[in-house]
N, C-alpha and C positions, 0 to 999 in steps of 0.2 A: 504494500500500500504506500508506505510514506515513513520519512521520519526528517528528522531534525539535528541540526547543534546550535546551541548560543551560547557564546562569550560575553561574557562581565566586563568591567572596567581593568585595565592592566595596570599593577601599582607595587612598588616594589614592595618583597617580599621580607616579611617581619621576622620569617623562620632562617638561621643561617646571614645573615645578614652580614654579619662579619667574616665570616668565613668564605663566603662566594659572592663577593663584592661584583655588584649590578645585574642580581637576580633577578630577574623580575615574576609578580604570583598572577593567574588572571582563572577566576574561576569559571567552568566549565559545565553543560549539562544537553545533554543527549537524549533524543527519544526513536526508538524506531516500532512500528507495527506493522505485522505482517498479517497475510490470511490466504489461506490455500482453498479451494473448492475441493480436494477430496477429504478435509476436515471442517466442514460442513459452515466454511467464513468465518469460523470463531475468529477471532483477532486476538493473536499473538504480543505480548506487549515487553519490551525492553526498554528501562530509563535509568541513566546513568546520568553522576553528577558530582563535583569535587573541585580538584585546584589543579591549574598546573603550570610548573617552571619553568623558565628558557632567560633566554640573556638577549637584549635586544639586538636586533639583526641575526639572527641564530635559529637555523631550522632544527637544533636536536632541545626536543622537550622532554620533559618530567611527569608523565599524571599521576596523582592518586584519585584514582575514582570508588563511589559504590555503585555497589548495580542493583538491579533488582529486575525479574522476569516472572512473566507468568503466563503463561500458556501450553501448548504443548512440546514435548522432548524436542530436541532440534537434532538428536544425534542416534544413528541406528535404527534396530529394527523397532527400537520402542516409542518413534514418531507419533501414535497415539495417544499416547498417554500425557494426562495432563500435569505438569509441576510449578508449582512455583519457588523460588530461588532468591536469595539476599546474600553478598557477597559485597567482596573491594578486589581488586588491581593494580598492580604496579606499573605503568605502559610506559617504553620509553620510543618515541621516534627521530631515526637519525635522516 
């Protein structure tokens, strides 16, 4: 179906601050749903949301996210079955 991200205001970062001089923090939050016709359109739900660090002009970042999902299995034979899930992440992209 659809999903989303929005970024926050970017501002340097209170954590480490001395340590990694011109961090910067900019929080983060993500949605995506999906929905298949041979599980009957339910709609699939993933939203995730948190902080994450980088240094200005700098494409390798930091996330800490949590997540949260509720729908059914995404993996294997047990695609049926419905679960829902609460978790965090550590993501780094270079």
């Amino acid at each position: 179906m659809g999903g989303g991200e929005l970024r926050g205001p970017t501002m340097p970062s209170p954590v480490l601050r001395k340590e990694l001089t011109g961090l910067l923090m900019t929080p983060v939050f993500g949605a995506d749903f999906k929905t298949f016709e041979e599980l009957k359109w339910i709609v699939n739900t993933n939203v995730v949301g948190g902080l994450e660090w980088s240094r200005e002009g700098s494409t390798r970042r930091f996330r800490f996210l949590l997540n949260y999902y509720r729908g059914f299995n995404q993996y294997g034979q047990f695609f049926a079955q419905k679960i829902e899930t609460v978790g965090f992440g550590l993501y780094l992209a270079f």
